[in-house]
N, C-alpha and C positions, 0 to 999 in steps of 0.2 A: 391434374394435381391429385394426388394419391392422398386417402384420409386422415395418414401421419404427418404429412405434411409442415403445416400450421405447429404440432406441436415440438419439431424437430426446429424450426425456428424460433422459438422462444427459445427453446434448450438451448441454442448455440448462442443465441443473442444472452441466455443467462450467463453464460459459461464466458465468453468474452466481456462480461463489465465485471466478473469476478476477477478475471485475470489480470485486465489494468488497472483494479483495487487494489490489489497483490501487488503487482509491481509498484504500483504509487507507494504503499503502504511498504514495501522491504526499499527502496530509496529514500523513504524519512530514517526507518531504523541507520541504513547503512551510513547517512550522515549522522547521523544522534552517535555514533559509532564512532567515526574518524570525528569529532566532535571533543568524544572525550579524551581519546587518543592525544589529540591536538593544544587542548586549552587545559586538560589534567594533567599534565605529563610527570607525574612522581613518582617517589621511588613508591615501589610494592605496586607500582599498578599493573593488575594483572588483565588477563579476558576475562576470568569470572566476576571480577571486580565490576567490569566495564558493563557485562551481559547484568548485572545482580542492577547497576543503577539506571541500564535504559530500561529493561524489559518491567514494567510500571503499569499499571492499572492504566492512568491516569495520560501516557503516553500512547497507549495503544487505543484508547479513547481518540486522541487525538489524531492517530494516523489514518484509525480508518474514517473518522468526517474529513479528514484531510484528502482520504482515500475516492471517498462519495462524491465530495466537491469535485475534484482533478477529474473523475468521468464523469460527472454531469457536465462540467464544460468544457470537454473536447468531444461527447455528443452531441451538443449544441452545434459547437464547428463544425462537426462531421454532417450537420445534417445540412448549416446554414449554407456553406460553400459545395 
């Protein structure tokens, strides 16, 4: 084993739980989306509309604990099975 080794696996092991953060995290938006689409359906309602009432402090708070939680437990599975 070569002395980069060790640090080329954390890198990759970082980069792969950012990226199923990321998708957990654009799958909350993209329902928070057809969401509003669905249960707001009035007139004037536009995409900026839509984008101005998901994109929220307060929501993106919550996608990425949403985000943390969903990989910590499917590395749990990934490790238990």
């Amino acid at each position: 084993m070569t002395p980069g080794q060790p640090n080329r696996r954390r890198g990759i092991s970082v980069l792969r739980a950012v990226i199923e953060i990321a998708f957990i995290v654009f799958l909350f938006y993209s329902n928070l989306l057809m969401g509003e689409f669905t249960v707001a359906n009035g007139r004037g309602k536009t995409w900026g509309y839509a984008f101005n009432d998901i994109f929220t402090s307060t929501n993106f708070f919550i996608a990425m604990i949403s985000g943390l939680i969903g990989y910590l437990v499917f590395e749990y599975l990934r490790r238990k099975f």
